[in-house]
N, C-alpha and C positions, 0 to 999 in steps of 0.2 A: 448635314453637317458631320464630317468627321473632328474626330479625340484622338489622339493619342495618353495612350497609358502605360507607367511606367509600373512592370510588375517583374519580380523576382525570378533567378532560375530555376529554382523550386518550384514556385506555385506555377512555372511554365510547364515543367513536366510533368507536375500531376493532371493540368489540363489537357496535355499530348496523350495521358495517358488513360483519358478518359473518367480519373475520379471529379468529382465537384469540391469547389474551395469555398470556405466561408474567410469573409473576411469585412476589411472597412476602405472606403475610398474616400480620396479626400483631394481637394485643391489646392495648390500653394498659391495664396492671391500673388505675393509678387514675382513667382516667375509664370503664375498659369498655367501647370504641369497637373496634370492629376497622377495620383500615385495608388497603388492597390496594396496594400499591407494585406498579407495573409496569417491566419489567427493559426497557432498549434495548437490546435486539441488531441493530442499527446501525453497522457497522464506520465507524469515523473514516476521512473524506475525506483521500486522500492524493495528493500532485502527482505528475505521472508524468513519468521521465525524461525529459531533456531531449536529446536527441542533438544531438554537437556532431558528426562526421563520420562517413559509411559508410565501412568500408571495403572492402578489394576483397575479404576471406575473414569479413568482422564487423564491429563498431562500437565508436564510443567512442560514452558516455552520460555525465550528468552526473546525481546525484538531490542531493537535499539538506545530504544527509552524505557521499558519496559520487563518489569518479568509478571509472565499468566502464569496461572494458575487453572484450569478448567476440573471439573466434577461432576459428572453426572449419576445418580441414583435414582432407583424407581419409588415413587410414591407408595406402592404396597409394601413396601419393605417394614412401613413403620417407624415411628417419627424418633424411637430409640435406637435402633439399629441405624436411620441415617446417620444421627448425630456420631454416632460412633465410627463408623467409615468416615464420614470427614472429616473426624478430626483425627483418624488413621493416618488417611491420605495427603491430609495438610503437615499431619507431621512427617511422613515420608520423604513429603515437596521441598520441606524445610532443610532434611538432607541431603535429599540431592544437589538443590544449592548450595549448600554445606562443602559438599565432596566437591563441585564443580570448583568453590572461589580456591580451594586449597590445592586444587590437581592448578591451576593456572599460576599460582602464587611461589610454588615449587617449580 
């Protein structure tokens, strides 16, 4: 018994082209066509952080819903000395965002 099946230009030339499709097949009861829809597994293009300053233990970044913050310090440092670098660092961050909304705003 042959089928025919009706499949896109795309998922044609990936099959000429020797990659493999996933996808779904399905039959239209009233005209009795089968149809092959192929699936994009294609992650959506995303903007990459934007860094607005390094700092001296981490950075600030900026993404599009978001501002980071990162910190890294070593454990031996000692749990006064952290505290005091981050909250260095944190007030740094807080500047640079600072300078940044005022350099955009001017």
């Amino acid at each position: 018994m042959k089928k025919y099946i009706e499949i896109s230009e795309v998922a044609l030339k990936r099959l000429e082209s020797g990659e493999s499709i996933e996808g779904s097949m399905k039959m239209n009861l009233k005209t009795r066509k089968i149809t092959f829809k192929d699936w994009n597994r294609t992650a959506p293009k995303r903007r990459k952080d934007e860094l607005i300053r390094q700092l001296e233990s981490g950075w600030v970044k900026e993404s599009p819903e978001k501002y980071k913050l990162f910190i890294s310090v070593y454990k031996k440092l000692g749990l006064a000395r952290i505290m005091d670098i981050i909250d260095r660092e944190a007030k740094e961050a807080k500047g640079a965002l600072f300078d940044k909304e005022l350099i955009e705003f001017v």
